[in-house]
C-alpha angles and dihedrals in degrees: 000000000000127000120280122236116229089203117016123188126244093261095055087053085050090055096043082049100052091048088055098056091046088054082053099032107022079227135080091206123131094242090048081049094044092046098051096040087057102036107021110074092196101047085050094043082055095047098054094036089057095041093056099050088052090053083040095069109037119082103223083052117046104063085044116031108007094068093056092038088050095048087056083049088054081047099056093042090065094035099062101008100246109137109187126146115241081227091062111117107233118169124218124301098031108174122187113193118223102314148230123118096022101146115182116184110221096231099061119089118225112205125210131305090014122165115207111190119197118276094039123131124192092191133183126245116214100193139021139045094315102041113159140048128302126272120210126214107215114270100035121141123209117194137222108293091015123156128194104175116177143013093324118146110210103202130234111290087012109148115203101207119226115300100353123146113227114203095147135058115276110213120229108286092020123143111185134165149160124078111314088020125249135196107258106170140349095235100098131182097337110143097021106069106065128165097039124200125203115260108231110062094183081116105042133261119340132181102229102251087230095047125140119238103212127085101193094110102047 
């Protein structure tokens, strides 16, 4: 997982942008941009939540731009049920997949090429061991009713099955499922992360040299 940034500049939002539209489009070019921002609620939701914790954190912005740009993001939060905080720290390539019930504590860290399905929750614990909020490896899939709740570190290619309840660490490579959550197999989230973007976007935009080039299962 690479180091997250506390005030990037624009060019490194463009660039976590732009990851994000190749995992959906398999393409960086203004129509595919124009065609998810309009018709794909999770791409949108991504665009405006970036957007606004980039204006959030600039002087000259957050007391402009940032408050409209923040009220479309409460919109859309209502509009499609995504609830995730533009201060989240998400890393590139961040797919949600359809929505609807995707709640994101602000609190958790998402590393990079990470596929959220509806239904998911990353929640907060108050009290106990694993007080705190999740934090995500890069290339971990999460399927449709999962729950991650505490300070649980799903490790990089760790797949949650449907509707489990993670209350323990998951390993690299882990799939687990069922309530409370158990390792099933070591395969991880092969197959289900395609279109895979490079991790560190200090340099712009990159295509992962090892990406797939499917999107079935996304």
């Amino acid at each position: 997982m690479q180091p997250f940034q506390e005030r990037p500049e624009f060019r490194l939002v463009r660039a976590l942008i732009r990851s994000d539209l190749y995992r959906y489009a398999g393409s960086v070019r203004v129509r595919a941009f124009l065609k998810h921002y309009l018709f794909t609620p999770g791409f949108k939701y991504t665009v405006v939540m970036r957007l606004c914790g980039y204006l959030k954190q600039r002087r000259a912005t957050r007391w402009t731009l940032y408050p409209p740009l923040k009220l479309l993001l409460l919109r859309y939060r209502y509009k499609y049920g995504i609830a995730i905080p533009e201060y989240t720290r998400i890393g590139p390539g961040f797919f949600i997949n359809r929505f609807g019930g995707v709640m994101i504590n602000g609190d958790a860290v998402i590393g990079a090429n990470c596929n959220i399905t509806h239904g998911s929750m990353l929640g907060q614990l108050n009290r106990g061991p694993n007080a705190g909020s999740p934090v995500l490896g890069d290339d971990v899939f999460l399927a449709a009713g999962c729950k991650v709740i505490g300070r649980i570190r799903i490790g990089d290619r760790a797949a949650v099955g449907a509707n489990a309840v993670v209350t323990k660490d998951v390993p690299d490579d882990g799939v687990v499922g069922g309530i409370p959550a158990k390792l099933i197999s070591t395969k991880g989230s092969e197959g289900y992360i395609n279109r895979r973007v490079w991790p560190d976007v200090s340099q712009g935009f990159r295509p992962h040299p090892d990406q797939g080039d499917g999107n079935g299962a996304n």
